[in-house]
N, C-alpha and C positions, 0 to 999 in steps of 0.2 A: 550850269553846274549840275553833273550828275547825282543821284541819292548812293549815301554809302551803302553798301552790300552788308547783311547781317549775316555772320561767319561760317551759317552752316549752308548757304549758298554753296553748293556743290561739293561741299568740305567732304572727306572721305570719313566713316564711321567705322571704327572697329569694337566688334562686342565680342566681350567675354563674360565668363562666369567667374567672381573671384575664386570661389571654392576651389574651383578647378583649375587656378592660373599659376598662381606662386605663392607657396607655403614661407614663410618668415620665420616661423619659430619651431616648427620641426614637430610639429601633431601630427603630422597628413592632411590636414586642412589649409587649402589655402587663405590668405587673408590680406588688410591691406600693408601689412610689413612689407610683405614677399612682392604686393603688386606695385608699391612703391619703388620696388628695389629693378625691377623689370621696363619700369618708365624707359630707360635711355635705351633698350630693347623698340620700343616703339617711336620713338620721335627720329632711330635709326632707320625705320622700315617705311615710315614716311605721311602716318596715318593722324588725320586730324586731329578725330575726338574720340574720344573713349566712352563706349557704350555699357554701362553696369547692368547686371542683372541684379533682383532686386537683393537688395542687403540687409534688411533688415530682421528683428525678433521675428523667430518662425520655428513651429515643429518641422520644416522641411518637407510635409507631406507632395507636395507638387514645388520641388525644386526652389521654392523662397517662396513663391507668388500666394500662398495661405499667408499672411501675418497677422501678427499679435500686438504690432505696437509699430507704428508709422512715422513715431520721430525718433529710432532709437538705432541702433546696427546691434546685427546679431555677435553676440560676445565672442565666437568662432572668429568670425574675422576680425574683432578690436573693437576698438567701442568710437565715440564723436571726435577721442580726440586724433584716434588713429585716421581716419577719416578726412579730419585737417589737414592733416599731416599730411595724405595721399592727395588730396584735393589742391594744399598750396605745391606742390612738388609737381602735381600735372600743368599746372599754369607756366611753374619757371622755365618747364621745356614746352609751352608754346600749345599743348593740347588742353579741347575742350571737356570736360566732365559730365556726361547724360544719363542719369537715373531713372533706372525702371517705377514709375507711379502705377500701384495698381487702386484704379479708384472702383471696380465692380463689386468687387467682393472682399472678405478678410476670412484668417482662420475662426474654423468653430472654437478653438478657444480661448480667442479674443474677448476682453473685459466684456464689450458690447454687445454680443453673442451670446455671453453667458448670463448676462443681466438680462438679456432680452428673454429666455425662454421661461426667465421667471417671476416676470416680471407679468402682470396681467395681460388677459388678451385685451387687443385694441388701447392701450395706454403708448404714452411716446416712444417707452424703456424697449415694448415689445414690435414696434411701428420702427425699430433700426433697421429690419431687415424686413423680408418680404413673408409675409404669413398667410398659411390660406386653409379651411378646413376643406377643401375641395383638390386632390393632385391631378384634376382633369384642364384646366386653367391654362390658358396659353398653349393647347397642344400643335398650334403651327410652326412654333420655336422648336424646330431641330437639335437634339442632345449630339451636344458636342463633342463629350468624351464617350461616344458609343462603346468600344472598348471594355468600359468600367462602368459606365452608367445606364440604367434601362428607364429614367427617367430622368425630368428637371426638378423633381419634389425630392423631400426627403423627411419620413415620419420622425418629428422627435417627442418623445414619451414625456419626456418634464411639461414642454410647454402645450403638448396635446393637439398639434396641429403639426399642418407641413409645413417646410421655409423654401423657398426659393435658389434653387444652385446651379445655373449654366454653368459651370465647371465640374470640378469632383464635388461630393457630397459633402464636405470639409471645408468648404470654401463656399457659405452662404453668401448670396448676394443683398448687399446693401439698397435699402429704399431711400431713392433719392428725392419721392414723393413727402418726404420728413424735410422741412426747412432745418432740423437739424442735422442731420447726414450733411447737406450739401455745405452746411457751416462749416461743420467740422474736415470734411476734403481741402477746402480752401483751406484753412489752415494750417493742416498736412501740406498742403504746397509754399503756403508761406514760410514755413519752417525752415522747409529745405534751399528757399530764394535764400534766406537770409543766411544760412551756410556758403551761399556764394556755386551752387551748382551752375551749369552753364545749359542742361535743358531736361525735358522730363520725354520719355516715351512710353504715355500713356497705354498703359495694357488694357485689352479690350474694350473700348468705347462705346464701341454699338449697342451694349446691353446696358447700361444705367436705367432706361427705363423700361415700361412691362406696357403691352395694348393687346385686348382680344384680337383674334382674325390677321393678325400680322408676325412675322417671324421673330418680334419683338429687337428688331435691329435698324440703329439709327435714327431713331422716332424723333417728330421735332422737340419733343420734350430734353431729349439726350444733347440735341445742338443748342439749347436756351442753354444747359448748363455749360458748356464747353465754351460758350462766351463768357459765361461768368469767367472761368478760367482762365482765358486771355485776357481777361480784365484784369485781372489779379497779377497778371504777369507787368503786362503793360503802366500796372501802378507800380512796379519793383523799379522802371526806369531803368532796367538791366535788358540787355539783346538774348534771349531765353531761350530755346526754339522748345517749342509744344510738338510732339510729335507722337501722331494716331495710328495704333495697332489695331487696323479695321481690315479684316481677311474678309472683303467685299471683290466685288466689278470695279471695276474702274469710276462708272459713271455713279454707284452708289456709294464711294468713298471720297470722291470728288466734293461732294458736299460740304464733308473736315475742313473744307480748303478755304473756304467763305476769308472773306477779306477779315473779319473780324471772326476769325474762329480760329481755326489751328495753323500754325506754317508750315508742316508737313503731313503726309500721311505715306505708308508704307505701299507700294505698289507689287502686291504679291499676287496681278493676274498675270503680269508683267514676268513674275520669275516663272510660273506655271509652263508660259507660252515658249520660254526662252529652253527650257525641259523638256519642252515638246518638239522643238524644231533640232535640236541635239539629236532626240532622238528617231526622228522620223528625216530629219535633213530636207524639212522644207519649210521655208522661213513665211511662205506668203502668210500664215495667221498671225503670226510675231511681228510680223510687219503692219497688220491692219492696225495690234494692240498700241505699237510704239502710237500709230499715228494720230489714235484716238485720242489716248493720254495726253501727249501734248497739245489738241485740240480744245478737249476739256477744260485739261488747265496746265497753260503754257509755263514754259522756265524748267526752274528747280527746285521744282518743292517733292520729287516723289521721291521716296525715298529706295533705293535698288538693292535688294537682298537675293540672295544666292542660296545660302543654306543658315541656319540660323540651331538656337538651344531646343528648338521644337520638330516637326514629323514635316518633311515637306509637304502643306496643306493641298490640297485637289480638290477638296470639297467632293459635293453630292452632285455636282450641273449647275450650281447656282454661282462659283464663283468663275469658274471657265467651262465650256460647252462641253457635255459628256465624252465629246471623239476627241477633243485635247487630252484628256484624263486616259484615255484610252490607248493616245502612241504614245504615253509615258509610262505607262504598266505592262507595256508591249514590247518599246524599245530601247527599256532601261534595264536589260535583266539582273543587274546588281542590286534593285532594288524589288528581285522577286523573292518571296516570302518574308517581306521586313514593311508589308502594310500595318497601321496601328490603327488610329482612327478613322481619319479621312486624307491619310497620305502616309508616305513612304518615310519610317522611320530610320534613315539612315546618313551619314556624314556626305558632304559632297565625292572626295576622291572615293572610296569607295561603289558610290551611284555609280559613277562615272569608271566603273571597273576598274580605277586607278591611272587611266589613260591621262597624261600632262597635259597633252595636245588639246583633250575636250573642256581643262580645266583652263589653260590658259585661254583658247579663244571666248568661254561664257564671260572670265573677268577680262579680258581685252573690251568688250562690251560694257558689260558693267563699268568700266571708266572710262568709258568715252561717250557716256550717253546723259543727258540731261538729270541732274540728281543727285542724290547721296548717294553713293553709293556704299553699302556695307561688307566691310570683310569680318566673318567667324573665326572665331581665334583657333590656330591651327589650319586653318584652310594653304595659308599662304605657304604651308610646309606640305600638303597632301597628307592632311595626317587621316588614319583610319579610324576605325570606332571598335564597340564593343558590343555586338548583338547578344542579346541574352538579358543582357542589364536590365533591370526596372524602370518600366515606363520608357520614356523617351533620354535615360540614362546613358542608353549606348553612344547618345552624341554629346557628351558633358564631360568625357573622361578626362583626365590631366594634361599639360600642356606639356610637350617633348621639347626640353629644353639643351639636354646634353647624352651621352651615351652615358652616363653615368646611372647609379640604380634608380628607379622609379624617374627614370627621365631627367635625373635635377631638379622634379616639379616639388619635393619633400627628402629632408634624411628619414625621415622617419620608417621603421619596418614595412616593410609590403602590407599587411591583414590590416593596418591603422590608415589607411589611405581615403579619401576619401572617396576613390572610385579608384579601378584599377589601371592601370599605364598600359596601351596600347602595345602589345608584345606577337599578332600575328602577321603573316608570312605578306613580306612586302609592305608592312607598314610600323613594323617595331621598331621602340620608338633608340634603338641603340643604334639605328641607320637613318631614321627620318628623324630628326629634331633640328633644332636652331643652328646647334654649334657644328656640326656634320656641315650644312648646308650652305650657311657663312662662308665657307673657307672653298668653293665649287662655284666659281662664275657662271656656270651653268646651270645652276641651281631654280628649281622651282620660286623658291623664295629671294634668292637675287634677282629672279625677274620680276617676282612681284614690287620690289622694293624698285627697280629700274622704272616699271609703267606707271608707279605711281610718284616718282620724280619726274616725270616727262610731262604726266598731267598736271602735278603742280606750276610748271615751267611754263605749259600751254595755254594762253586762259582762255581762247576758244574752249579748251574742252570741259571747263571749270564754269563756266558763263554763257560761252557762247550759244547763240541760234542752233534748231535743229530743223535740218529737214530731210528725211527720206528718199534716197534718188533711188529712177528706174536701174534695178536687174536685170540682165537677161538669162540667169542662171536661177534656178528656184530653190537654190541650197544657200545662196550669196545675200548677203544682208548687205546693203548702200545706202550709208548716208555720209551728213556732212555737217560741222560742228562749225559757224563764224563772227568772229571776234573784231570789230573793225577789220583791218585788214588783213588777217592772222585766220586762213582757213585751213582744218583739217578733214581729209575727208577719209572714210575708215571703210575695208568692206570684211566681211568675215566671211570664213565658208563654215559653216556648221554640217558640214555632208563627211561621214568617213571616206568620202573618196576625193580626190582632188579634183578642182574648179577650171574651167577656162571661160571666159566672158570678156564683153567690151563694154567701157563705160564710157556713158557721154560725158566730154568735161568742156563741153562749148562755151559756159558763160564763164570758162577761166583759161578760155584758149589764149595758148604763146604762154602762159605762166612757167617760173621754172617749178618744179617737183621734184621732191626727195620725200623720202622714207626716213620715218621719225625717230626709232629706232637704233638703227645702224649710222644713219646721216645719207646712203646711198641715193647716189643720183638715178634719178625716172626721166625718159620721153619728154619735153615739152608737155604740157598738157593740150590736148587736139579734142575734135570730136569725136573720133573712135579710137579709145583708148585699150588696145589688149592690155588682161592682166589672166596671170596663172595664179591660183592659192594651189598650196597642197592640202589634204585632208586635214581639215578643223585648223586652215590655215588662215590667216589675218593679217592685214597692214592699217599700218596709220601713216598720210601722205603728209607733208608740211606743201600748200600751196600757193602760190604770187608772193612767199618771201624776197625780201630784199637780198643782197646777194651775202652781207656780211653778218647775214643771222646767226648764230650757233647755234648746232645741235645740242638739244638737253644731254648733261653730264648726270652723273651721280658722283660723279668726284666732287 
C-alpha cells in the first residue's frame, strides 16, 4: 500500500497580489470581493493553488511585507469575514490557499516596535527586536536592499540606539533570541491554521537569527525554530505545506528540506540558470543545476519560479557564479537599464523582448520538471510592466482583464488606481488581456491553459522520476519524467536558432511515440533518434503507451 501524496506534490502555484488582481467595489484597489469573483477565471486555466501576497494591516511601505498586525487583513481588501468568504469559495472550486507569513521582520509602526523603543534598554519590551549601540555588528551580512540602504542599522533617537533591519529601514527585524518573539510567531501561525489556510510561504528564513563572522543566513539556530514550526503544523492534523523563501545555492537551501523541517523551499538558482541559458543558448550549466538539485534532494519539493512580485534576484556570486550573472546582463537586453538591487527589475515578457517562443519554451520547462511550479499572475497573457514605477512596482501593476477601461481590473477613474494599467506599445492592456485571448486558440494563454491540462492528465509529469539524458547539441536540454509505465520524455532548444540532434532512446526501443501536444505520431523509438526543434523550440513525447491511450483534451 503506497503513502497518500500531500497535494502540493507537484501542484501548480499561481501568485498574485490581491491589490493588483480584481477590484469588487470600485476604489481602484483590488480586494477579496473582486478575487473572489475571478476564482472561476482560474480553476478555468487550470492552476492548483493560489499563492497570496501578504494581506494584512500595513502602511504599504514595501508592498504588504512591513505589518502592523498579523491576525488581521488590511481593511482595503475586506476584513476576516471577506476572507472566508474568499477562502471557503476557493475550496468549492477545488484550489488550494497559501499565504505570505513574513516572520523576519514587522512594520516600524507595529504596537511591538513602538513599545520597544520605549521601553528600557535591555528589558523584554525592548529585547522584541534586535538592538545594538554599536552599527558596526555583523558587517559580513551583505545589505540587501542596496539601492535604498547603506546599511543594516538604523539610528532611532527615542530609543537611543540602533535596531537591526535586513530589509528597508521600516521593517526592523524581530529577535528570535526572546522566547517571546518565537511564542508569539507560533501563534501568528496558529491563527491563520485555524482559519483553515492550506500553506504558509514563509518570507525570508534565513535571517531569523544574528552570529558574528557569518553572513548571518541559515544559522542552526534559524532551523531549531522552523521545527518548531512544523511542529505546530503537524499538531493542526491538517496537510499544510510550509514553504522557504531562501534566495541561497542549492545545497544551502537544501537544508529547509530536513525531514522534520519544511516541505518545500523555493529553487531560485534554478531560475537564474534557466536565464542564463535563454540567454546565452547553452544549457550545459542548467543542466549540472537540474542534476544537482535533484541529487541533493530528490522528488518535489523545489518549488520552480520564473518571475515573481520582486527584481529577478542574481545576487553578488554567492547565489549563482559571477559568469552566470554575466550572460544574463549580456544576453538579455530588455533587461538593460532596469537593474535594481541585485537583479533585473523587470516582468517576464518583457525580459524576454516580448518574444512567445522564449516564453513558452522556459514554462514548457517549468512543467515538466520535478516541482511546483509557479505561475505570476499575468505571465500567462505576456503582460508588460511599468518602468519608472516605485521600487519593484513596475511588476505589480493590474491584471488585464478586458479591453475595457483600466483593463476590467476597477471602474473606478484612472488617478484612484492603485497602480497604473499597462497601456505601452505591444503590451496594452486593450490587446493583451484575458478576454482578447480566450476567444484566439492560438493564444498565449490558451496554451498556457492547454500544457497545464496535459500535465494534469500526465502523472509522470506530476510525480514522476527524473533524469537528465545525454545531448549532443549544447543549446538542447533532455530529459525524461517516469511514472510506472507512463514515460515522458521532453527536450527543449533554448538557442534563438534552430536544433538538429539525435537522441538515444535504447532502453525504450520498439516503443510507439507520439507527441503530447498535437497527439502526432514519431519513429518507433530506436537508438538514434533524429529530432529537429526550431528556435526556442520544445516537444513532449508520450512513450511505450498502450495503444488506446488518449491524448489529453481540454475539452
Amino acid at each position: 500500500m503506497t503513502a497518500k501524496n500531500s497535494w502540493w506534490e507537484g501542484a501548480v502555484i499561481y501568485q498574485l497580489m490581491p491589490r493588483s488582481y480584481a477590484d469588487g467595489n470600485g476604489d481602484g484597489i483590488g480586494d477579496f470581493q473582486g478575487l473572489t469573483s475571478r476564482l472561476n477565471y482560474l480553476r478555468w486555466l487550470g492552476v492548483e493553488a493560489v499563492w497570496l501576497t501578504p494581506v494584512y494591516p500595513s502602511p504599504l511601505q514595501d508592498g504588504g511585507y512591513d505589518i502592523t498586525d498579523f491576525k488581521a487583513i488590511h481593511p482595503e481588501l475586506g476584513d476576516l469575514a471577506a476572507f472566508h468568504r474568499f477562502l471557503t469559495a476557493a475550496h468549492e472550486h477545488g484550489m488550494k490557499v497559501i499565504l505570505d507569513l513574513v516572520l523576519n521582520h514587522t512594520s516600524h509602526l507595529h504596537p511591538w516596535f513602538q513599545r520597544a523603543r520605549w521601553a528600557p534598554k535591555g528589558s523584554t519590551e525592548r529585547n522584541v527586536f534586535v538592538w545594538s549601540d554599536d552599527p558596526n555588528r555583523y558587517t559580513e551580512a551583505p545589505v540587501l536592499f542596496r539601492k535604498f540602504e547603506d546599511s543594516n542599522w538604523q539610528w532611532d533617537s527615542v530609543a537611543e540606539q540602533y535596531y537591526l533591519h535586513r530589509f528597508l529601514k521600516h521593517q526592523p527585524d524581530l529577535n528570535y533570541e526572546n522566547p517571546w518573539v518565537q511564542e508569539e510567531m507560533l501563534g501568528v501561525l496558529d491563527f491563520w491554521l485555524q482559519k483553515g489556510v492550506d500553506g504558509f510561504r514563509l518570507d525570508a528564513v534565513p535571517f531569523l537569527y544574528e552570529s558574528e563572522g557569518t553572513r548571518c543566513e541559515g544559522l542552526p539556530e534559524t532551523h531549531d525554530f522552523l521545527k518548531k514550526v512544523r511542529q505546530r503544523v503537524e499538531n493542526s492534523g491538517r496537510d499544510v505545506l510550509l514553504l522557504a523563501e531562501a534566495i541561497q545555492p542549492v545545497d544551502e537551501a537544501a537544508p529547509y528540506l530536513a525531514d522534520d523541517e519544511l516541505h518545500g523551499a523555493f529553487n531560485f538558482a534554478l531560475t537564474a540558470h534557466l536565464f542564463a541559458a535563454i540567454a546565452s543558448g547553452n544549457c550545459k550549466k542548467l543542466r549540472q543545476c537540474l542534476q544537482d538539485a535533484q541529487t541533493i534532494v530528490p522528488g518535489c519539493r523545489w518549488a520552480l519560479p520564473l518571475r515573481n512580485h520582486d527584481e529577478l534576484w542574481l545576487g553578488d556570486g554567492h547565489l549563482v557564479p559571477e559568469d552566470v550573472i554575466q550572460s544574463i546582463r549580456s544576453g538579455l537586453p530588455g533587461g538593460h537599464g532596469h537593474w535594481l538591487n541585485w537583479g533585473i527589475n523587470r516582468r517576464l515578457a518583457p525580459l524576454l523582448n516580448g518574444d512567445p517562443r522564449a516564453n513558452k519554451v522556459l514554462h514548457a520547462l517549468l512543467y515538466s520538471l520535478p516541482g511546483m511550479p509557479c505561475l505570476y499572475y499575468g505571465d500567462e497573457l505576456g503582460m508588460g510592466d511599468w518602468p519608472g514605477l516605485r521600487d519593484r512596482d513596475p511588476n505589480r501593476t493590474p491584471m488585464a482583464w478586458t479591453s475595457a477601461r483600466n483593463g476590467g481590473f476597477s471602474s473606478a477613474p484612472e488617478p484612484l488606481l492603485v497602480l497604473p494599467a499597462i497601456t505601452s506599445p505591444g503590451y496594452d492592456y486593450r490587446v493583451v488581456n484575458v478576454e482578447v485571448q480566450k476567444q484566439l486558440p492560438g493564444s498565449l494563454l490558451n496554451w498556457h491553459r492547454r500544457m497545464l491540462t496535459c500535465r494534469r492528465l500526465l502523472p509522470a509529469l506530476r510525480l514522476g522520476s527524473f533524469e537528465v539524458l545525454e545531448s549532443t547539441h549544447p543549446s538542447v536540454l533532455v530529459y525524461s519524467r517516469c511514472s510506472g509505465s507512463m514515460t515522458v520524455l521532453i527536450a527543449a532548444n533554448l538557442s534563438g536558432a534552430g536544433a538538429s540532434l539525435q537522441i538515444d532512446l535504447s532502453k525504450w526501443k520498439g516503443s510507439r511515440t507520439r507527441e503530447v501536444l498535437w497527439g502526432c505520431e514519431y519513429p518507433v523509438a530506436d537508438e538514434n533518434w533524429f529530432v529537429y526543434l526550431p528556435s526556442f523550440g520544445f516537444s513532449w513525447w508520450l512513450i511505450g503507451e498502450v495503444e488506446d491511450t488518449d491524448v489529453p483534451s481540454v475539452d
